[in-house]
BAROVEX-955554 format. One line per field, with one value per atom (N, C-alpha, C, O): residue in one letter; atom name; x, y, z; residue number from 1. Coordinates in steps of 0.001 Angstrom, whole numbers. Example, Ala and Ser with C-alpha at 12.3 -4.5 7.8 and 13.67 -1.06 7.14 Angstrom:
rest A|A|A|A|S|S|S|S
atom N|CA|C|O|N|CA|C|O
u 13190|12300|13200|14236|12850|13670|12900|13409
v -5690|-4500|-3300|-3319|-2250|-1060|30|1138
w 7800|7800|7800|8465|7080|7140|7870|8039
nr 1|1|1|1|2|2|2|2
This chain:
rest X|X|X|X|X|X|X|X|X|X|X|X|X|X|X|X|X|X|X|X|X|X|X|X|X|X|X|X|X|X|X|X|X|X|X|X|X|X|X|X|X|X|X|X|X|X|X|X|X|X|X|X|X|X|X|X|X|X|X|X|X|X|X|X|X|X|X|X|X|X|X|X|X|X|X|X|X|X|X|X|X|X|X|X|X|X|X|X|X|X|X|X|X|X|X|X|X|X|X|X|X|X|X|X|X|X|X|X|X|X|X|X|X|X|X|X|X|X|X|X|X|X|X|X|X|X|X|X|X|X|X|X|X|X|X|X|X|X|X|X|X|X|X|X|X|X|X|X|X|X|X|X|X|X|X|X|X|X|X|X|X|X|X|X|X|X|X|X|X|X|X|X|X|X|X|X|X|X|X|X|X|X|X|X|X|X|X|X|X|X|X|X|X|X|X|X|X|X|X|X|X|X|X|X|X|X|X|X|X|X|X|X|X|X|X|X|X|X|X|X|X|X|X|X|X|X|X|X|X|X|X|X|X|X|X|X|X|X|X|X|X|X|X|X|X|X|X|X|X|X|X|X|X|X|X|X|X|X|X|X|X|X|X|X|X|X|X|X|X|X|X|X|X|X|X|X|X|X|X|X|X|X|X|X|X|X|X|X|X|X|X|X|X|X|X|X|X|X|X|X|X|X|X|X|X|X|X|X|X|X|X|X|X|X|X|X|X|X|X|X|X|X|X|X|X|X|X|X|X|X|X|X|X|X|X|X|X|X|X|X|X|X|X|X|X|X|X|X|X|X|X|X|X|X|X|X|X|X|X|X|X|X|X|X|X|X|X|X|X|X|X|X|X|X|X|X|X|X|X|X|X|X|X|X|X|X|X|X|X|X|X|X|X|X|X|X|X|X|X|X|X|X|X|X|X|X|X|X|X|X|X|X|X|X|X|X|X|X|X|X|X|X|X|X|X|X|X|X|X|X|X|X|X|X|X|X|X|X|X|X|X|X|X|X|X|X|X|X|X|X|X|X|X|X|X|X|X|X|X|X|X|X|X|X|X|X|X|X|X|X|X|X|X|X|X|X|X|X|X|X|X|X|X|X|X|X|X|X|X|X|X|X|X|X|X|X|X|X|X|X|X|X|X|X|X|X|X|X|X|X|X|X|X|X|X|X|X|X|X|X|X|X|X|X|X|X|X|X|X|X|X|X|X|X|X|X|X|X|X|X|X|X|X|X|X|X|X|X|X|X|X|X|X|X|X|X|X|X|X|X|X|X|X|X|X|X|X|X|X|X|X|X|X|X|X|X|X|X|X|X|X|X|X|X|X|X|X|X|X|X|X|X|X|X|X|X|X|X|X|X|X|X|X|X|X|X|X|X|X|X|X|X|X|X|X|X|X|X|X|X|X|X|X|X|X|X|X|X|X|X|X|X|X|X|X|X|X|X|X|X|X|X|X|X|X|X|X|X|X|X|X|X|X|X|X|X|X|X|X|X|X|X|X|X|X|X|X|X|X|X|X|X|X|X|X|X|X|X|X|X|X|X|X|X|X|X|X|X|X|X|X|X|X|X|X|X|X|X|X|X|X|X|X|X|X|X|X|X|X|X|X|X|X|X|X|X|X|X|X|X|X|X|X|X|X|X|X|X|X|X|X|X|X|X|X|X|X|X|X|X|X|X|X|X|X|X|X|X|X|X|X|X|X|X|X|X|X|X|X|X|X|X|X|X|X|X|X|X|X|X|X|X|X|X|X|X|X|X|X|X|X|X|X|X|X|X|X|X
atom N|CA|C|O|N|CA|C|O|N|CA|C|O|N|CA|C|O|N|CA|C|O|N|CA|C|O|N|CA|C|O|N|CA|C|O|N|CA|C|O|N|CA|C|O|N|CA|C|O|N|CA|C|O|N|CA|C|O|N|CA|C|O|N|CA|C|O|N|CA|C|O|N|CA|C|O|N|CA|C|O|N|CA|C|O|N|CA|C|O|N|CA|C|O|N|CA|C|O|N|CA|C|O|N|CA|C|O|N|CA|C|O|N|CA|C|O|N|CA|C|O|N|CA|C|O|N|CA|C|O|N|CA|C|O|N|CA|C|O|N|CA|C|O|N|CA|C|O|N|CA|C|O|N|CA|C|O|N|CA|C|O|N|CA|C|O|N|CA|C|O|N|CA|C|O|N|CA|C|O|N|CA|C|O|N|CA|C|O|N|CA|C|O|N|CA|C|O|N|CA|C|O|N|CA|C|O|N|CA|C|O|N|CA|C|O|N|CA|C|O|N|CA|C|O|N|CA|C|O|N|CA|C|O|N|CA|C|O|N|CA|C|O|N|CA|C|O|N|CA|C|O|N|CA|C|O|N|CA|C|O|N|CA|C|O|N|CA|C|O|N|CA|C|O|N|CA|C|O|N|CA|C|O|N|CA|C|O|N|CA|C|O|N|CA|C|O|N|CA|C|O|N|CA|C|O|N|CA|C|O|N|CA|C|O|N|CA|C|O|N|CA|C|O|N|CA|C|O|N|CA|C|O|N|CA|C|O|N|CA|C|O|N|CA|C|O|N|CA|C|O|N|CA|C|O|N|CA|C|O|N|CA|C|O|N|CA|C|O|N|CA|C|O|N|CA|C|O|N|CA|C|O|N|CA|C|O|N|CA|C|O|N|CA|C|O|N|CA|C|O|N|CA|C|O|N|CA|C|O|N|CA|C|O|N|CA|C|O|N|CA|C|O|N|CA|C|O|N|CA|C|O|N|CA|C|O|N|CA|C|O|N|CA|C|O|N|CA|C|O|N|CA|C|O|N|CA|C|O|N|CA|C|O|N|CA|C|O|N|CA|C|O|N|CA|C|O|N|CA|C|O|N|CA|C|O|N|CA|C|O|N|CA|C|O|N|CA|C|O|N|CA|C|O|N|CA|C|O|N|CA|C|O|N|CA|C|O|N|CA|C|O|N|CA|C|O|N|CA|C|O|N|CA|C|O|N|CA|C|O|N|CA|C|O|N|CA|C|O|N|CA|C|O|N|CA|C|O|N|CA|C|O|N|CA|C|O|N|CA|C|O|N|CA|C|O|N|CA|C|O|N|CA|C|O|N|CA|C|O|N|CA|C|O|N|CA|C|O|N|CA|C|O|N|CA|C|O|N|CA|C|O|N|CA|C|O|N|CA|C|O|N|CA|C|O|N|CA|C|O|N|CA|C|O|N|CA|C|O|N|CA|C|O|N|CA|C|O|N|CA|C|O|N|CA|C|O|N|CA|C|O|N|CA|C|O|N|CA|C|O|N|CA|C|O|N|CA|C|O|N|CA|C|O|N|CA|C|O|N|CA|C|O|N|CA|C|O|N|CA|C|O|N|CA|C|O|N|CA|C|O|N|CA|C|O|N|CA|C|O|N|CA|C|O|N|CA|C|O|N|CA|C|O|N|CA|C|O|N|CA|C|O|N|CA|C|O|N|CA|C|O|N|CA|C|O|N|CA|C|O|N|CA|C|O|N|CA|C|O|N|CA|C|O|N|CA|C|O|N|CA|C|O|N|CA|C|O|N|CA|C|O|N|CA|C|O|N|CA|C|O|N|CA|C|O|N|CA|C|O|N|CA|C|O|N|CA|C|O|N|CA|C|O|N|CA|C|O|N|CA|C|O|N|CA|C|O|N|CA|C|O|N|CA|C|O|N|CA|C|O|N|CA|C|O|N|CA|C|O|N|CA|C|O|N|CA|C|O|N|CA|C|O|N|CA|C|O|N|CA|C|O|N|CA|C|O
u 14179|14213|15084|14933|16092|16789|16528|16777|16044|15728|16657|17861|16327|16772|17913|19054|17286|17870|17618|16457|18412|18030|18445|19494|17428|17745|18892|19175|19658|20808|20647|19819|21430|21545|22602|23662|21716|23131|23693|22893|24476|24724|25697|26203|25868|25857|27351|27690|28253|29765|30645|30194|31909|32800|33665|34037|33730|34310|35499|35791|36632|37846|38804|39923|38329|39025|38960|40053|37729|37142|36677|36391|36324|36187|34148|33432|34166|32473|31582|32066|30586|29537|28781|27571|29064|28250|28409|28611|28500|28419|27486|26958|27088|25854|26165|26929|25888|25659|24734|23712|25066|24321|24371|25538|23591|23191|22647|21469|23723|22149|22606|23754|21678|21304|20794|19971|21451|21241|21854|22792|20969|21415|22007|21408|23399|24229|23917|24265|23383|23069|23753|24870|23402|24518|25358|26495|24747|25579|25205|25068|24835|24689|24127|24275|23457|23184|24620|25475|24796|25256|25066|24092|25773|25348|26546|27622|26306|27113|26813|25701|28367|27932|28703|29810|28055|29029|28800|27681|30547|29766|30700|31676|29477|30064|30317|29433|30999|30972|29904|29995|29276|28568|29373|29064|30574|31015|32552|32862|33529|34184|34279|35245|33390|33475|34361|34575|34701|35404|34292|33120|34945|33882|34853|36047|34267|34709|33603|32582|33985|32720|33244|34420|32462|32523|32023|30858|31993|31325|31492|32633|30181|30169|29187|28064|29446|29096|27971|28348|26643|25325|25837|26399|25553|25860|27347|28105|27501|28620|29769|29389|30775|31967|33620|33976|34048|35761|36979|36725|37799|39337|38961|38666|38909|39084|39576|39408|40710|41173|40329|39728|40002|39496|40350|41061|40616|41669|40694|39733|41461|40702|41683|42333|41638|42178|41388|40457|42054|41362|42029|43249|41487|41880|40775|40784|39934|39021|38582|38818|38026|37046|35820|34956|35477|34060|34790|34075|35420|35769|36063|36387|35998|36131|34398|33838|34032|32214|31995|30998|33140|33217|32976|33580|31851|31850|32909|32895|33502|34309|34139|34125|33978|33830|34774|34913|35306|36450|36393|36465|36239|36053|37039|38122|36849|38184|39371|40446|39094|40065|41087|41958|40673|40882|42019|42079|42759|44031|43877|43879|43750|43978|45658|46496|45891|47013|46901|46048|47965|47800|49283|49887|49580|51080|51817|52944|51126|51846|52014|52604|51155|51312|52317|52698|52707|53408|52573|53101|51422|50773|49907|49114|50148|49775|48740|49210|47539|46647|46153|45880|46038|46634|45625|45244|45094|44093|45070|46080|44174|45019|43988|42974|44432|43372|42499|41331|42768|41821|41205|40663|41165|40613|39174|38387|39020|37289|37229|38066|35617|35197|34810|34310|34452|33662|33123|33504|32070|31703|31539|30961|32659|32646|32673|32078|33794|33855|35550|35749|36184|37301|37802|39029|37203|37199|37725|38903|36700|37074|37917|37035|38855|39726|40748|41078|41216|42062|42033|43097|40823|40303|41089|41614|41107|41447|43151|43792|43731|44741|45797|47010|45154|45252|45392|46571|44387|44243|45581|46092|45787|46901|48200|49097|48002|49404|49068|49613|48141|48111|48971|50037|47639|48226|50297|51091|50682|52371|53164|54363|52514|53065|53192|53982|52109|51943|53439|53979|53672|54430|55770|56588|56116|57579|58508|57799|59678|60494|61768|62320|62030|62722|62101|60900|62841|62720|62652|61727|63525|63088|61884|60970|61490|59998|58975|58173|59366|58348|57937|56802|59075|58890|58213|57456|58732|57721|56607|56020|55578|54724|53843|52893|54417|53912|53701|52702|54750|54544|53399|52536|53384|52268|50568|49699|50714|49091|49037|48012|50196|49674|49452|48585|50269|50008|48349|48024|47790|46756|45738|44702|45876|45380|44701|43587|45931|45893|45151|44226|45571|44726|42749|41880|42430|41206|40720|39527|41480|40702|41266|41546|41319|41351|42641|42681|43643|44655|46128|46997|46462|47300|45958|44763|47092|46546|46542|47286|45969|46398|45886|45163|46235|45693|45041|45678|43842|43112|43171|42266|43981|43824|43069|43230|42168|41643|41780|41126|42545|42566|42164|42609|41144|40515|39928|38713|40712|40515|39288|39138|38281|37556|35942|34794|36447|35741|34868|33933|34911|33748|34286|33457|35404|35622|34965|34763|34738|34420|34747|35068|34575|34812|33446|33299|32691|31130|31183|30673|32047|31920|32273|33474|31563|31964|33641|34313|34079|35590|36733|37955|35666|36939|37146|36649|38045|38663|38507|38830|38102|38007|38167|37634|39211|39410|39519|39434|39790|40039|41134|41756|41444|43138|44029|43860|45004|45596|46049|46236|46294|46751|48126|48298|48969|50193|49870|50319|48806|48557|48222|48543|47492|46742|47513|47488|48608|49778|50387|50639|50532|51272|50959|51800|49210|48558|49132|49505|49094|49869|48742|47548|49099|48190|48634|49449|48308|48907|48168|46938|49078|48163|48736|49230|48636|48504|50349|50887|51058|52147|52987|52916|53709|53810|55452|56317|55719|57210|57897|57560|59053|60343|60835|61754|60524|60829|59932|60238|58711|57886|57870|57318|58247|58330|59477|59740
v -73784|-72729|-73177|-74188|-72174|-72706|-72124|-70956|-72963|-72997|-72210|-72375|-71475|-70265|-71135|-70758|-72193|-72699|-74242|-74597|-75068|-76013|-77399|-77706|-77698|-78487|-79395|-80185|-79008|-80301|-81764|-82478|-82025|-84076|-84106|-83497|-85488|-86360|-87407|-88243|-87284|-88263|-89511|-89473|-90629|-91871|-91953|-93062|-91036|-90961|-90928|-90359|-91270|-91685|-90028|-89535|-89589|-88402|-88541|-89724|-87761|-87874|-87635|-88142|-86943|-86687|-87887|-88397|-88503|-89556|-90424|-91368|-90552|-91763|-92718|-93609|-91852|-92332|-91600|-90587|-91977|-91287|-90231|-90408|-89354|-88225|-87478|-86505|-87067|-85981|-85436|-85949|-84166|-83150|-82280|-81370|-82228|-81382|-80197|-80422|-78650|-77978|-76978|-76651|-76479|-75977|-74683|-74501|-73396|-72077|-71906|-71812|-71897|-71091|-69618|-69439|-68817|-67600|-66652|-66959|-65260|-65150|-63830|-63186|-63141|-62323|-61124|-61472|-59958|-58882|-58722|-58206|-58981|-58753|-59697|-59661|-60659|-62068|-63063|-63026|-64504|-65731|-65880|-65210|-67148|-67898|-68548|-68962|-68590|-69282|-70182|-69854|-71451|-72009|-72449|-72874|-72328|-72434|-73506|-73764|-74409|-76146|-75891|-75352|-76317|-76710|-77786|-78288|-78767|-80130|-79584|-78835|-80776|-80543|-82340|-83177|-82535|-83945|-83696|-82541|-84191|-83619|-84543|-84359|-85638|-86268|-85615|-85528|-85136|-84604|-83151|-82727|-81942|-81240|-80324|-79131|-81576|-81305|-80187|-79976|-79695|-78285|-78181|-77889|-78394|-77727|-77292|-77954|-75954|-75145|-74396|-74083|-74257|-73470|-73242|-73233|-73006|-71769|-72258|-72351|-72820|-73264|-72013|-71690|-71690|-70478|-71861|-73032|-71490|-72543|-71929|-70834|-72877|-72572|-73132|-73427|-73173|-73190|-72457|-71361|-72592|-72345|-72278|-73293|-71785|-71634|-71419|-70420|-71672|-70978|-69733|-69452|-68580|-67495|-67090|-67542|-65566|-64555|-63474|-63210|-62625|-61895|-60901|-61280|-59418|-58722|-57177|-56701|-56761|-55519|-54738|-54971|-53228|-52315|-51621|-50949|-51912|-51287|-49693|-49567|-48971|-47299|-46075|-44844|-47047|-46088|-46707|-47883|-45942|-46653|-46950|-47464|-46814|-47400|-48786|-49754|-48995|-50390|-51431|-52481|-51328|-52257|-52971|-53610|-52418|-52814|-53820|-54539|-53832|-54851|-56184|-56752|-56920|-58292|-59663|-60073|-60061|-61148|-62370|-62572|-63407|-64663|-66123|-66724|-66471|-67193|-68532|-68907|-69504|-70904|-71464|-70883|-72757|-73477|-73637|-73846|-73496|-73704|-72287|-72363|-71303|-69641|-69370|-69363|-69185|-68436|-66722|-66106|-66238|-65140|-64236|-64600|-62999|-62352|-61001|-60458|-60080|-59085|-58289|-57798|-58309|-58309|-56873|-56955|-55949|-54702|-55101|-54692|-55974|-56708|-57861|-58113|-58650|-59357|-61038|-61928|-60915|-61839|-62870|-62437|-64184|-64863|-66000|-66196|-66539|-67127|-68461|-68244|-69444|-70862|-71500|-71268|-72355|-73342|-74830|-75354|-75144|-76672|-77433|-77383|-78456|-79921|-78714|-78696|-78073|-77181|-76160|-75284|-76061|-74266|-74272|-75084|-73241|-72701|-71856|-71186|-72242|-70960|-69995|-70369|-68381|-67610|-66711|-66378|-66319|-64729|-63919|-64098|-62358|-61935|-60352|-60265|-59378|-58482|-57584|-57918|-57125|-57100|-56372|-56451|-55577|-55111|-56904|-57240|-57710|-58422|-59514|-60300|-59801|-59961|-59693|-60386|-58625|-57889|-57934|-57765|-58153|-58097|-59824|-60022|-60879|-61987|-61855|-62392|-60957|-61076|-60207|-60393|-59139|-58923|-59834|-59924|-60981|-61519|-62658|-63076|-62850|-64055|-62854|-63248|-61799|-61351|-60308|-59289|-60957|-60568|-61947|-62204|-62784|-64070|-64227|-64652|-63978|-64401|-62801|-62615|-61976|-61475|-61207|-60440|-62128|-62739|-63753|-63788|-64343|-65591|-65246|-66164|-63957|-63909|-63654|-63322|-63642|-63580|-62284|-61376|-62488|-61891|-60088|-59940|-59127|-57738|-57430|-56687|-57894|-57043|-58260|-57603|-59244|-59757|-58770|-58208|-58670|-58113|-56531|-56062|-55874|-54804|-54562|-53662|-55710|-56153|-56518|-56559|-56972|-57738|-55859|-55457|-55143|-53600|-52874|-52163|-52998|-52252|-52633|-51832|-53854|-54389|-54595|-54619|-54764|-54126|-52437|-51958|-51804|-50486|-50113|-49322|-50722|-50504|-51421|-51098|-52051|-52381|-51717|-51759|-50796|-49799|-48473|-48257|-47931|-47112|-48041|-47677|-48753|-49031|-49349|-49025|-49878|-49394|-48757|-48825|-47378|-46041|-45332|-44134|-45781|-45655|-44455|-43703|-44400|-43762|-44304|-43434|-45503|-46204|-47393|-47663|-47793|-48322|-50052|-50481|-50598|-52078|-53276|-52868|-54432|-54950|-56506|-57413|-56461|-57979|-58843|-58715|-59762|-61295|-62355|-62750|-63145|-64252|-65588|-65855|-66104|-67508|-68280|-68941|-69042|-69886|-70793|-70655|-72369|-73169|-73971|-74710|-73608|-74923|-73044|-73232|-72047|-70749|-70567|-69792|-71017|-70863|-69481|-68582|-69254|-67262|-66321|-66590|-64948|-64073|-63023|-63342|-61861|-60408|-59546|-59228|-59542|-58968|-57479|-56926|-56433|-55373|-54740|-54725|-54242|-53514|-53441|-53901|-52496|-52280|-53347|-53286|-54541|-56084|-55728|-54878|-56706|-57228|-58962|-59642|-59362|-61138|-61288|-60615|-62533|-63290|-64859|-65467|-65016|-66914|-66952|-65923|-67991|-68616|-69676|-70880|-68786|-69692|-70926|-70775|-72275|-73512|-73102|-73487|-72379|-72016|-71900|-72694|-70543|-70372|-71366|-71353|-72215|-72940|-73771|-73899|-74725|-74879|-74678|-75470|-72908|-72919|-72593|-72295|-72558|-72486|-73735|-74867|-73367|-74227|-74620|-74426|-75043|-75976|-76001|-76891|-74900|-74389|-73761|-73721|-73093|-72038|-70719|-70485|-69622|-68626|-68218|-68639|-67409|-67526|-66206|-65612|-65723|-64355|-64466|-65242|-63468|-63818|-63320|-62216|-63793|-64070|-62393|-61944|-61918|-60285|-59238|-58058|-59861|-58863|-59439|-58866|-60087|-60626|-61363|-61823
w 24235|25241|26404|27090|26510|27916|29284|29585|30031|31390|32289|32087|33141|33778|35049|35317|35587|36538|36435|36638|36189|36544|38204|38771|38333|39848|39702|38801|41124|40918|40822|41387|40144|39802|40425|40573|40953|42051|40340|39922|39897|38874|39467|40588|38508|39418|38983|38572|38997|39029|39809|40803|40008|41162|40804|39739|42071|42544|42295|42471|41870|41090|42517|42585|43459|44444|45429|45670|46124|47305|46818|47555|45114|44527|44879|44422|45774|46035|44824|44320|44455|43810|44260|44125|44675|45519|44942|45669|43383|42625|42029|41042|42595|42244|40859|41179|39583|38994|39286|39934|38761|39060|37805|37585|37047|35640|35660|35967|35234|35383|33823|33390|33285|31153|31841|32739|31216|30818|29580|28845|29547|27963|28289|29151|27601|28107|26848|25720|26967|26639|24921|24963|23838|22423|22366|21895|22903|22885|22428|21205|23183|23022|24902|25924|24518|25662|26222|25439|27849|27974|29025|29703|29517|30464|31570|31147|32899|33564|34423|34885|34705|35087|36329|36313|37482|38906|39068|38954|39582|39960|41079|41092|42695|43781|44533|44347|44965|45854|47065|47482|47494|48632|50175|51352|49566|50396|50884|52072|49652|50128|50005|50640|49210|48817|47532|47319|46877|45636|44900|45211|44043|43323|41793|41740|41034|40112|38883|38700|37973|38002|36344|36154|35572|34128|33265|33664|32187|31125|30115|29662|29305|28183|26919|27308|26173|25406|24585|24648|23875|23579|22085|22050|20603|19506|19509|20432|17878|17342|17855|18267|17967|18304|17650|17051|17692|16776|17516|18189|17698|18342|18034|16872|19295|19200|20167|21300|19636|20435|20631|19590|21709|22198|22597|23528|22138|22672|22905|22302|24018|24791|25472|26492|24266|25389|25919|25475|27636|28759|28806|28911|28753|28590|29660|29667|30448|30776|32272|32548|33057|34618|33798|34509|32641|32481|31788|32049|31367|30829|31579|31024|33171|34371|34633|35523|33305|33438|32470|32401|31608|30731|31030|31939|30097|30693|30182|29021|30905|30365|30862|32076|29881|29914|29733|28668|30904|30659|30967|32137|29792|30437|30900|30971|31322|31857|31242|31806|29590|28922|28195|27329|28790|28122|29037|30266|28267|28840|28581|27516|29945|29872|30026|30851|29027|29188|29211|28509|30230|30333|30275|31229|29215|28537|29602|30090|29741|30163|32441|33441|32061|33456|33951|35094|32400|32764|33522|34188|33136|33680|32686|31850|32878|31964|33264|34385|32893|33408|32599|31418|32931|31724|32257|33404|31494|32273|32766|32297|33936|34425|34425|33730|35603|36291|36820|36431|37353|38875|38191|38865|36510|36285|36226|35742|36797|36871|35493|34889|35215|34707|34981|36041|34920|35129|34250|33128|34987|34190|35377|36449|34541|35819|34160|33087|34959|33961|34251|35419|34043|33637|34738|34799|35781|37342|37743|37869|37862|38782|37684|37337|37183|36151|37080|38043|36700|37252|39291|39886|40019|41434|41687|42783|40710|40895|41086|41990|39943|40167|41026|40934|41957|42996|43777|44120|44489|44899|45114|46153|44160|43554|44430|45175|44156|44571|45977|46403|46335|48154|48624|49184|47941|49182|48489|49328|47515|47024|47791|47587|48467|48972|50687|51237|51368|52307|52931|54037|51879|51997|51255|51181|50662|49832|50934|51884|51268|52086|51039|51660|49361|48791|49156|49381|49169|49353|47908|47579|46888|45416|45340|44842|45480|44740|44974|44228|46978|47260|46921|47007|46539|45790|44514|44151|43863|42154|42430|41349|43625|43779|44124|43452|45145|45250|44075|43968|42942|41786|41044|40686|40808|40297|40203|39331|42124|42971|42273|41787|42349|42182|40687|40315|39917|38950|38310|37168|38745|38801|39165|38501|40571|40932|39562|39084|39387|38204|36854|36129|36840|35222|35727|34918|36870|37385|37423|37129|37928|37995|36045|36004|35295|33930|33795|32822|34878|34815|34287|34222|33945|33236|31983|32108|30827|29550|29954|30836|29481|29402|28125|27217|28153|27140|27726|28261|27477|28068|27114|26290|26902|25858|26036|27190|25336|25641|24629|23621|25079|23920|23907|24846|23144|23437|23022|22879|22587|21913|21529|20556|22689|22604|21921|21520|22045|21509|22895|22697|24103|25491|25892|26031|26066|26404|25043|23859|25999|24795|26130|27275|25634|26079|24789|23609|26257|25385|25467|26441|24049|23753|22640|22369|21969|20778|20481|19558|21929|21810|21844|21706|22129|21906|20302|19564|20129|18939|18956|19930|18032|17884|16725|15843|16523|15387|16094|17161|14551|14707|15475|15738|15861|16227|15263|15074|14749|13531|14238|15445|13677|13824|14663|15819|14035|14989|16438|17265|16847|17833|18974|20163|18256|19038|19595|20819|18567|19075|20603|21511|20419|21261|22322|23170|22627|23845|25001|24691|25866|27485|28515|28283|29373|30676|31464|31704|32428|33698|34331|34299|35106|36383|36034|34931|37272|36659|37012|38036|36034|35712|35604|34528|36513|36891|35931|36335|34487|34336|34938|35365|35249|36180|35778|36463|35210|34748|35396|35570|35750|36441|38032|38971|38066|39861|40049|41160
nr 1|1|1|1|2|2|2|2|3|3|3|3|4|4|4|4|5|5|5|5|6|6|6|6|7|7|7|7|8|8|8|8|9|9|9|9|10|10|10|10|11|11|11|11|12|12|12|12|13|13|13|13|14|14|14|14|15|15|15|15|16|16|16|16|17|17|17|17|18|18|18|18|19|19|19|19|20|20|20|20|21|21|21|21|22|22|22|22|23|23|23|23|24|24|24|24|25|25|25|25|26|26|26|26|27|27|27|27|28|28|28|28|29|29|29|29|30|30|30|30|31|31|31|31|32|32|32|32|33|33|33|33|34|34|34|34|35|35|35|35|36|36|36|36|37|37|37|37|38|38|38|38|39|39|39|39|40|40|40|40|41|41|41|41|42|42|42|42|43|43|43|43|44|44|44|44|45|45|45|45|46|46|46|46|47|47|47|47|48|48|48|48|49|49|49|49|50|50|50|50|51|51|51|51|52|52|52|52|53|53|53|53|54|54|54|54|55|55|55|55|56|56|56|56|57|57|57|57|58|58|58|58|59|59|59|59|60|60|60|60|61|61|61|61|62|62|62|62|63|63|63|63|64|64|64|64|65|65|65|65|66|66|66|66|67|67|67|67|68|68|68|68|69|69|69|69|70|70|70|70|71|71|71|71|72|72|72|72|73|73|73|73|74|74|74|74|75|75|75|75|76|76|76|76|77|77|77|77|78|78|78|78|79|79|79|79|80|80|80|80|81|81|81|81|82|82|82|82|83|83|83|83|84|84|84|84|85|85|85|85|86|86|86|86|87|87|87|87|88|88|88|88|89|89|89|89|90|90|90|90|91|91|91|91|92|92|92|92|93|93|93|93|94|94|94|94|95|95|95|95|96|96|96|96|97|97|97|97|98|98|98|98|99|99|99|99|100|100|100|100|101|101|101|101|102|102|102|102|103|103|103|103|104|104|104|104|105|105|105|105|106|106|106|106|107|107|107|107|108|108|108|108|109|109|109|109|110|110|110|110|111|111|111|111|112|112|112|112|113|113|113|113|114|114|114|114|115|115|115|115|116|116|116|116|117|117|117|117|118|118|118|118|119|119|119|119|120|120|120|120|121|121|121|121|122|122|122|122|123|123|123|123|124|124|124|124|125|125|125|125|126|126|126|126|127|127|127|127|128|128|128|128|129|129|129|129|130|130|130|130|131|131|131|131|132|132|132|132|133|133|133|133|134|134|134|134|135|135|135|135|136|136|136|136|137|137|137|137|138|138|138|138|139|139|139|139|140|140|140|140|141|141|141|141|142|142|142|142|143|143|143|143|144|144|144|144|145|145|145|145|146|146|146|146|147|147|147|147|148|148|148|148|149|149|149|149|150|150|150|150|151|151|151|151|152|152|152|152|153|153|153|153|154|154|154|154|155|155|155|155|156|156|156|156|157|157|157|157|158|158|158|158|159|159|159|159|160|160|160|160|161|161|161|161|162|162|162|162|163|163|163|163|164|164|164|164|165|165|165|165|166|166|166|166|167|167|167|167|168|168|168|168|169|169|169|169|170|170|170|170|171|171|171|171|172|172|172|172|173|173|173|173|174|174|174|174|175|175|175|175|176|176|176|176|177|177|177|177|178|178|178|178|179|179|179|179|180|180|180|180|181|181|181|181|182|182|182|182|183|183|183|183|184|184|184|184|185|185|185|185|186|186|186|186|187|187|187|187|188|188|188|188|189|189|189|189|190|190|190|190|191|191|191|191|192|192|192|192|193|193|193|193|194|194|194|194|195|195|195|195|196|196|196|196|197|197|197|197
């Protein structure tokens, strides 16, 4: 039986950032509606505040793709699950999301998916100085806009080697990930192509 919450551990490990041992694990198990259990790990430094945080799916596991067309405002209710290692893609967006040193996991649902990568292109449009970026960076918020309110189409990808992402809905699509694929999965951050910005 997995425990709903469990109390943080100071574990007796040297912090990757300040190198002291002041690292708190922190553990919530919960079970996601037509799914699987899953469990979510935060470790925090309590000395320098290093954080890093993610999503391990409980059971067996496989390379899988997860693919979702978004076509509707009720499909921003969709739940999606992306561990540290899940590259997310959103091809008609032009936006590719890669895991690095720094990637979090979450569970969130395909509203805030999409709410993240807003985000990414407030703060890159804060700081662009180019007039056509910053024009591609407007098209893009808006066209984000529209596929929210279920007035433009899109497509949600999830790849995911180690199998910790899923997209929990009938209307996903999941298969394996052939050896090729896996291949040619990358380790990065999130990656706007040079064609859409």
């Amino acid at each position: 039986m997995f425990p709903e919450t469990v109390k943080p551990t100071e574990v007796p490990i040297h912090c990757p950032i300040c190198g002291k041992k002041t690292i708190k694990i922190i553990t919530h198990a919960h079970s996601i509606p037509y799914f699987r259990k899953i469990v979510e790990i935060t470790l925090i430094c309590e000395n320098c505040g290093f954080r890093h945080a993610d999503v391990l799916i409980a059971g067996e596991r496989e390379p899988m793709r997860y693919e979702l067309e978004i076509s509707s405002e009720r499909d921003m209710l969709i739940r999606v699950i992306r561990s540290s290692s899940g590259t997310i893609r959103i091809p008609e967006l032009g936006v590719t999301i890669e895991p690095g040193p720094r990637s979090f996991g979450f569970v969130s649902n395909v509203e805030g998916v999409l709410d993240r990568i807003l985000n990414v292109l407030n703060m890159l449009e804060g700081s662009e100085t180019s007039q056509e970026k910053l024009e591609k960076i407007k098209e893009l918020k808006k066209k984000i806009e529209l596929i929210k309110e279920g007035k433009e189409k899109a497509t949600l990808i999830i790849d995911d080697p180690t199998g910790n992402s899923a997209i929990i809905s009938e209307k996903a699509k999941k298969r394996r990930l052939t050896e090729e694929e896996l291949k040619s999965l990358k380790f990065g951050y999130l990656v706007l192509e040079s064609s859409e910005v």
